[in-house]
Biopython code that builds the backbone (N, CA, C, O; Angstrom):
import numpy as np
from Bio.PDB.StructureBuilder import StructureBuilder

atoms = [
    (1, "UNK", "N", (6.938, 42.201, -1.476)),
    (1, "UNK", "CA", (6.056, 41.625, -2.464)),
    (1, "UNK", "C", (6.457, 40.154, -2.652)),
    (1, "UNK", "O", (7.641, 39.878, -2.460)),
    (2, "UNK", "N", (5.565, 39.135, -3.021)),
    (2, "UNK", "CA", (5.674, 37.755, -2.857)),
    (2, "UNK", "C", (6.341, 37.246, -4.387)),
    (2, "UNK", "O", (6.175, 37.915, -5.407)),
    (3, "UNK", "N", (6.848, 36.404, -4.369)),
    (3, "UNK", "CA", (7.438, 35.612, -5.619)),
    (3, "UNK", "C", (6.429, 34.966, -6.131)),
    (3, "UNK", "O", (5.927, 34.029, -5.509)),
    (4, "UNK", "N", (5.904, 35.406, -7.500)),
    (4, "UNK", "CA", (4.451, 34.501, -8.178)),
    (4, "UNK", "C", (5.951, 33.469, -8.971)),
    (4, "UNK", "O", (7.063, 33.659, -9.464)),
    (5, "UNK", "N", (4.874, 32.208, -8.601)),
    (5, "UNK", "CA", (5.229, 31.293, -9.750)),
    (5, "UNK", "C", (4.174, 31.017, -9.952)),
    (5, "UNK", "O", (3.240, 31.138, -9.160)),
    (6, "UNK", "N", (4.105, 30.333, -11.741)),
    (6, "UNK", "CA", (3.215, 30.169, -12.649)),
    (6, "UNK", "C", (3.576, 29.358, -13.755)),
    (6, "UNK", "O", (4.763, 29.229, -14.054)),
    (7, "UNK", "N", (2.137, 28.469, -14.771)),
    (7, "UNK", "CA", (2.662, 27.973, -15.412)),
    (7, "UNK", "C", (1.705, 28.041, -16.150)),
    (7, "UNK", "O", (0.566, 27.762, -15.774)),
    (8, "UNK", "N", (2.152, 28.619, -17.937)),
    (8, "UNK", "CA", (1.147, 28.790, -19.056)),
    (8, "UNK", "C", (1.767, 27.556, -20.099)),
    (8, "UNK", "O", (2.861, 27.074, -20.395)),
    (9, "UNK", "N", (-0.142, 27.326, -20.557)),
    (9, "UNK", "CA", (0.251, 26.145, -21.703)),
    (9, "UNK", "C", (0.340, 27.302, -23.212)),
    (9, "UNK", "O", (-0.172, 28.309, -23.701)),
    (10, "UNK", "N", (1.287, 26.359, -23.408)),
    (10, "UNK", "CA", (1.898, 26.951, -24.771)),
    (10, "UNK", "C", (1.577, 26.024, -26.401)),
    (10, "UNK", "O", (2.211, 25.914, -27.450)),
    (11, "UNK", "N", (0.261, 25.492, -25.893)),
    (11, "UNK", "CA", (0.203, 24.563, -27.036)),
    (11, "UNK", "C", (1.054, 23.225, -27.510)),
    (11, "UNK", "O", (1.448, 22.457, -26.632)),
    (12, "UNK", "N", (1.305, 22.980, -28.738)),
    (12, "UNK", "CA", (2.085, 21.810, -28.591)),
    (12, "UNK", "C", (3.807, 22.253, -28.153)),
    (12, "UNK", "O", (4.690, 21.396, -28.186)),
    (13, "UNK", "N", (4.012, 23.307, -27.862)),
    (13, "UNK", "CA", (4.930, 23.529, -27.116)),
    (13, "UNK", "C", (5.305, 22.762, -25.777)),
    (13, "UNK", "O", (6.485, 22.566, -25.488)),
    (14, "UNK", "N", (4.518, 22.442, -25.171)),
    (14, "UNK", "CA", (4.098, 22.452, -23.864)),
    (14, "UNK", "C", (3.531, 23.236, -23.050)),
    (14, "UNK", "O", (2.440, 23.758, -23.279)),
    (15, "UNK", "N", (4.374, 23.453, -21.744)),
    (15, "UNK", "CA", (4.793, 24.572, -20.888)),
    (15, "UNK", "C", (5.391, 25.346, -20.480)),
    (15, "UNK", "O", (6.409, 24.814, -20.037)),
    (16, "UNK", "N", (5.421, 26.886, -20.255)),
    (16, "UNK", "CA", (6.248, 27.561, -19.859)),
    (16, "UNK", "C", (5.826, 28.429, -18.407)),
    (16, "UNK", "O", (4.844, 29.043, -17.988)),
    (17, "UNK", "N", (7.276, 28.057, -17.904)),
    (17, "UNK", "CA", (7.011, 27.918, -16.342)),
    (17, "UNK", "C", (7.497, 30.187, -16.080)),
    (17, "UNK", "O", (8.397, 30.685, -16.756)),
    (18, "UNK", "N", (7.105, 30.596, -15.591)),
    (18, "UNK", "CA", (7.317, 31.829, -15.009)),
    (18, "UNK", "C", (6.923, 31.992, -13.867)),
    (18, "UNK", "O", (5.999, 31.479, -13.237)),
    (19, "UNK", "N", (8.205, 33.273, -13.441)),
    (19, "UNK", "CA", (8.845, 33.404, -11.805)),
    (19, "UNK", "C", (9.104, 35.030, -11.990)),
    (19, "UNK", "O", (9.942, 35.446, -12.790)),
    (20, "UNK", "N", (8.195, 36.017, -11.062)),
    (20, "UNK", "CA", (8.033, 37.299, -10.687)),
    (20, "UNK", "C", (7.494, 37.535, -9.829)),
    (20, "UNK", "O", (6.806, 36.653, -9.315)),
    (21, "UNK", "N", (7.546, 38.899, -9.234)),
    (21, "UNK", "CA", (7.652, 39.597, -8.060)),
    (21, "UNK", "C", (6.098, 39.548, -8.379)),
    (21, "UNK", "O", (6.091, 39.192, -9.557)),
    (22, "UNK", "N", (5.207, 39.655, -8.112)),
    (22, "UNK", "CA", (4.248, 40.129, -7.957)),
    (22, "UNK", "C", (2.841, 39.896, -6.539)),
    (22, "UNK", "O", (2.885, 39.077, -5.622)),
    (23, "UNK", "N", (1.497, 41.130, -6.881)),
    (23, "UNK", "CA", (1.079, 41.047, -5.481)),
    (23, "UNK", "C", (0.031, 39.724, -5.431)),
    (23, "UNK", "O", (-0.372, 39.196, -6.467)),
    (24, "UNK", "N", (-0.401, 39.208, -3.927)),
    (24, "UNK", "CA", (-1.156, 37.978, -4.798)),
    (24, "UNK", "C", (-2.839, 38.784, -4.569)),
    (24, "UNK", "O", (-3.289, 39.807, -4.054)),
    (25, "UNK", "N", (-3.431, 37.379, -5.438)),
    (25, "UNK", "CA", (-4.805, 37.518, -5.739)),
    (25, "UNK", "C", (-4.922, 36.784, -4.525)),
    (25, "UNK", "O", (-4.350, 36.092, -3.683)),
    (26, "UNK", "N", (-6.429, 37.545, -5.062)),
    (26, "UNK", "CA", (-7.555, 36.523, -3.516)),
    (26, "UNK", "C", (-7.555, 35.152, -3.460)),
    (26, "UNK", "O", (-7.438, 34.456, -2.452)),
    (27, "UNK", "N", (-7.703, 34.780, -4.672)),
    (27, "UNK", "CA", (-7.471, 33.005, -4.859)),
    (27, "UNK", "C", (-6.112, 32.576, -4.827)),
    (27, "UNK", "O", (-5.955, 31.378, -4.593)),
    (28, "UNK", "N", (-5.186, 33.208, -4.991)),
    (28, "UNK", "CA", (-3.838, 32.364, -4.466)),
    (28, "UNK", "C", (-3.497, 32.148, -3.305)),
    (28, "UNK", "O", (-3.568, 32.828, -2.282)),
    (29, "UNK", "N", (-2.831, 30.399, -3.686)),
    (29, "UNK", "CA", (-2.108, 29.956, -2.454)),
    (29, "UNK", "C", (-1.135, 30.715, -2.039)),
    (29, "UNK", "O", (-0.552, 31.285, -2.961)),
    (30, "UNK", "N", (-0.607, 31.012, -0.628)),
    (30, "UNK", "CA", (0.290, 31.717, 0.172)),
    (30, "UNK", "C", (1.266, 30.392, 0.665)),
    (30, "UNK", "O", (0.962, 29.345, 1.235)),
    (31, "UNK", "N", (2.700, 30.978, 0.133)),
    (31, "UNK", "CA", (3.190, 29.858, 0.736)),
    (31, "UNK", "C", (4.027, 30.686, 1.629)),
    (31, "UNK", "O", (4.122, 31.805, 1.124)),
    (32, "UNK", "N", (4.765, 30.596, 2.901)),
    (32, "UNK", "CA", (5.704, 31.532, 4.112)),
    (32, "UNK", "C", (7.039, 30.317, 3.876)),
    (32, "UNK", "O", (7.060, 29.089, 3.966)),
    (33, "UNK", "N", (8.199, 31.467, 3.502)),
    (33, "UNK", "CA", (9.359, 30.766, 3.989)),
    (33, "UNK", "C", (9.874, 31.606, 4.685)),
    (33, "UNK", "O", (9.451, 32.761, 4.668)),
    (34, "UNK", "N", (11.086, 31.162, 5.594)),
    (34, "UNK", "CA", (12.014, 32.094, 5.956)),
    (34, "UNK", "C", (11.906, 33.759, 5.718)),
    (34, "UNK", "O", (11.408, 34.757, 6.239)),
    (35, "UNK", "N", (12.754, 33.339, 4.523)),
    (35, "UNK", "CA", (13.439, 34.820, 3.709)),
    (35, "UNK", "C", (12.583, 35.661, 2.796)),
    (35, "UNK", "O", (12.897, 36.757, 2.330)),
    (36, "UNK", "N", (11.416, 34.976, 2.595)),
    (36, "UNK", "CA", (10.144, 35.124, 1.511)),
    (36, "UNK", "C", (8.882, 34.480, 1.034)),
    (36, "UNK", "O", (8.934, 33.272, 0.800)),
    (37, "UNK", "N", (8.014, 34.972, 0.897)),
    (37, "UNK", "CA", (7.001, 34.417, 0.275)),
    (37, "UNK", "C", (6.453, 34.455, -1.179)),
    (37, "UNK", "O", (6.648, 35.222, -2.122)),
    (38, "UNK", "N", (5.699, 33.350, -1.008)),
    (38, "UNK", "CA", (5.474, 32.598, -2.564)),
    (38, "UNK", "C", (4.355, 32.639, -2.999)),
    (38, "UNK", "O", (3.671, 32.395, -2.005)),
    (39, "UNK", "N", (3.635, 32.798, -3.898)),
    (39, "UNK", "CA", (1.678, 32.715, -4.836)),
    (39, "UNK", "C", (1.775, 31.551, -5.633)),
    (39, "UNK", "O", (2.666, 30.922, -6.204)),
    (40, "UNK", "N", (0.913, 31.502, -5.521)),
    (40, "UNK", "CA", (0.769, 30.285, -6.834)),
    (40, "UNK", "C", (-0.471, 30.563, -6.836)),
    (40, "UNK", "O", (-0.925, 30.839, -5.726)),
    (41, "UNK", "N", (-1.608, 30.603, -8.213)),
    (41, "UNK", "CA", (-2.936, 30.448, -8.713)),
    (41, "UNK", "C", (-3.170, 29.003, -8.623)),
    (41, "UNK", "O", (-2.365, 28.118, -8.334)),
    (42, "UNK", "N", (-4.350, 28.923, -8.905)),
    (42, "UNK", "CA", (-4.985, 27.574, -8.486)),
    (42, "UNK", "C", (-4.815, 26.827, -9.853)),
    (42, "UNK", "O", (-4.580, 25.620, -9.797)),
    (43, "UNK", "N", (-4.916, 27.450, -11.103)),
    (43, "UNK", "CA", (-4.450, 26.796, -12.220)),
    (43, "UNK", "C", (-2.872, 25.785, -12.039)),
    (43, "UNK", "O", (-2.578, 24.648, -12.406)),
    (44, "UNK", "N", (-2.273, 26.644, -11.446)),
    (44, "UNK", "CA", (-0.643, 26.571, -11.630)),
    (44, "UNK", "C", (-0.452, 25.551, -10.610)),
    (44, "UNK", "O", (0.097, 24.456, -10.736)),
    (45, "UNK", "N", (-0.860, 25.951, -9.825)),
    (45, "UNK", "CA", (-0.744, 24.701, -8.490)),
    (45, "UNK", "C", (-1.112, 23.062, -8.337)),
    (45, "UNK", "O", (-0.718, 22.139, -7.625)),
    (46, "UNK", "N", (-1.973, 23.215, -9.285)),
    (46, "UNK", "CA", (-1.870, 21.784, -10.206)),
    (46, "UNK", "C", (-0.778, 20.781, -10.391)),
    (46, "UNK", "O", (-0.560, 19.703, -9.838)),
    (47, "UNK", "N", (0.110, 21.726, -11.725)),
    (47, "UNK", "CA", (1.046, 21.116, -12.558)),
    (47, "UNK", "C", (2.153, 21.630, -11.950)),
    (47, "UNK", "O", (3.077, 21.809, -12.744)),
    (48, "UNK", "N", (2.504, 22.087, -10.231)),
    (48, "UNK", "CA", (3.649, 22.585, -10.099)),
    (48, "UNK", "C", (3.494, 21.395, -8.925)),
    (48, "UNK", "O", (4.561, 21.066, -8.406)),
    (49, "UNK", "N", (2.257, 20.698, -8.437)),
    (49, "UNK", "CA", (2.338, 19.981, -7.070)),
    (49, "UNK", "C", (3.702, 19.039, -6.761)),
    (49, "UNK", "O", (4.152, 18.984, -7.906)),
    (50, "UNK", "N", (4.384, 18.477, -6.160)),
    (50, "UNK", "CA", (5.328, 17.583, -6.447)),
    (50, "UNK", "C", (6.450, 18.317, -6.662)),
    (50, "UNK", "O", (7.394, 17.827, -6.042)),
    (51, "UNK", "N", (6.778, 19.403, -7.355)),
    (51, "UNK", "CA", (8.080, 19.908, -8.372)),
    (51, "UNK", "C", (8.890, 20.654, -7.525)),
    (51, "UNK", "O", (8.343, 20.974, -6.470)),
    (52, "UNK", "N", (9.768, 20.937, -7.645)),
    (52, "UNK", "CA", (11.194, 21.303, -7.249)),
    (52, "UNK", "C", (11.673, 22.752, -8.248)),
    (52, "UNK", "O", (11.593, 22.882, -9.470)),
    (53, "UNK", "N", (11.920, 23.224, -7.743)),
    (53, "UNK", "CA", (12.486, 24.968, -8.243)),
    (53, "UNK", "C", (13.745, 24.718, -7.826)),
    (53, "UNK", "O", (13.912, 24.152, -6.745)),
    (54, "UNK", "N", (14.981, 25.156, -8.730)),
    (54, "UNK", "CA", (16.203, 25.045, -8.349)),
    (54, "UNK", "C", (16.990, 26.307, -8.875)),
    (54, "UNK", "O", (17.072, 26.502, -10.088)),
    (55, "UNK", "N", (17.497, 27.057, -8.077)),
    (55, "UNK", "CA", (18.316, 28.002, -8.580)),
    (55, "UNK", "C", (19.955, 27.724, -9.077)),
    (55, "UNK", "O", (20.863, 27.285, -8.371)),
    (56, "UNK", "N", (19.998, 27.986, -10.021)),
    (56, "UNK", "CA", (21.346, 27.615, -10.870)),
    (56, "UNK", "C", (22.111, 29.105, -10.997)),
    (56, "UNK", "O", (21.685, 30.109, -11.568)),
    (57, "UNK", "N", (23.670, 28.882, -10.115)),
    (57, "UNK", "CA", (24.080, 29.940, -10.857)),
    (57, "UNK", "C", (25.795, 29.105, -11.756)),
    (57, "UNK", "O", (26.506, 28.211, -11.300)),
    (58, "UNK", "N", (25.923, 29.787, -12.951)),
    (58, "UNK", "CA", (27.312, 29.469, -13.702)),
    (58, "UNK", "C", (27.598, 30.894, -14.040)),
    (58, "UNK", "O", (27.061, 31.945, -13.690)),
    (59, "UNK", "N", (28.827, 30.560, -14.997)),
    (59, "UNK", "CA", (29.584, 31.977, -15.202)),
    (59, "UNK", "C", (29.195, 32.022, -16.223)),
    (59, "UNK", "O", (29.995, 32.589, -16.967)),
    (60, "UNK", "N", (28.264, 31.680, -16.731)),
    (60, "UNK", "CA", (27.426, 32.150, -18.429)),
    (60, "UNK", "C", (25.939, 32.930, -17.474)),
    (60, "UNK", "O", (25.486, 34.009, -17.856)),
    (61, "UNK", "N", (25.302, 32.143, -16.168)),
    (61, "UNK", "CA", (24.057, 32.685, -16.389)),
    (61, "UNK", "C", (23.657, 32.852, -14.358)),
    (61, "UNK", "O", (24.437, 32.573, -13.447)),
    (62, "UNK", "N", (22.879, 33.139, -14.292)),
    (62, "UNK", "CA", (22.208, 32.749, -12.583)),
    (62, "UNK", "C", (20.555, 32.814, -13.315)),
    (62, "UNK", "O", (20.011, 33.763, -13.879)),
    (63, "UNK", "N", (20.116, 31.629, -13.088)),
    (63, "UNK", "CA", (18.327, 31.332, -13.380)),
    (63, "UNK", "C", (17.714, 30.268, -12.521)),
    (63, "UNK", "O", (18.487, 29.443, -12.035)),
    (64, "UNK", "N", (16.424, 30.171, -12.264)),
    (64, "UNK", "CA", (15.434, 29.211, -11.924)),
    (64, "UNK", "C", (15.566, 28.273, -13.097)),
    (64, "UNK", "O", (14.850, 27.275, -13.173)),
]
sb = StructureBuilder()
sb.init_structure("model")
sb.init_model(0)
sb.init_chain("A")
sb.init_seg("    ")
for serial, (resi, resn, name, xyz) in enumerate(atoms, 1):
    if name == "N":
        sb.init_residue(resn, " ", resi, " ")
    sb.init_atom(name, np.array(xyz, "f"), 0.0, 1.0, " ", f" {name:<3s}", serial, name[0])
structure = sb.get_structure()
């Protein structure tokens, strides 16, 4: 199953970015790496164009 990333507006919050397993839709972009593949909706693909995903791990946490 492909890695959805996504990004909901949260009002004057901003944005909040989310990262899950899920299957894609007909309208999502397919992205192929290596080890896995990626979705993105056409909303999301917008405000993610350009951006960088970085996995962080410390001895408090491991996150995107």
């Amino acid at each position: 199953m492909p890695l959805r990333v996504d990004v909901e507006g949260k009002g004057c919050d901003g944005f909040t970015y989310g990262v899950a397993f899920d299957p894609k839709d007909e309208d999502d972009q397919l992205y192929k790496f290596t080890d896995f593949e990626m979705v993105v909706d056409p909303v999301s693909l917008q405000f993610l164009t350009n951006s960088e995903i970085e996995w962080v791990e410390t001895n408090e946490e491991q996150a995107f």
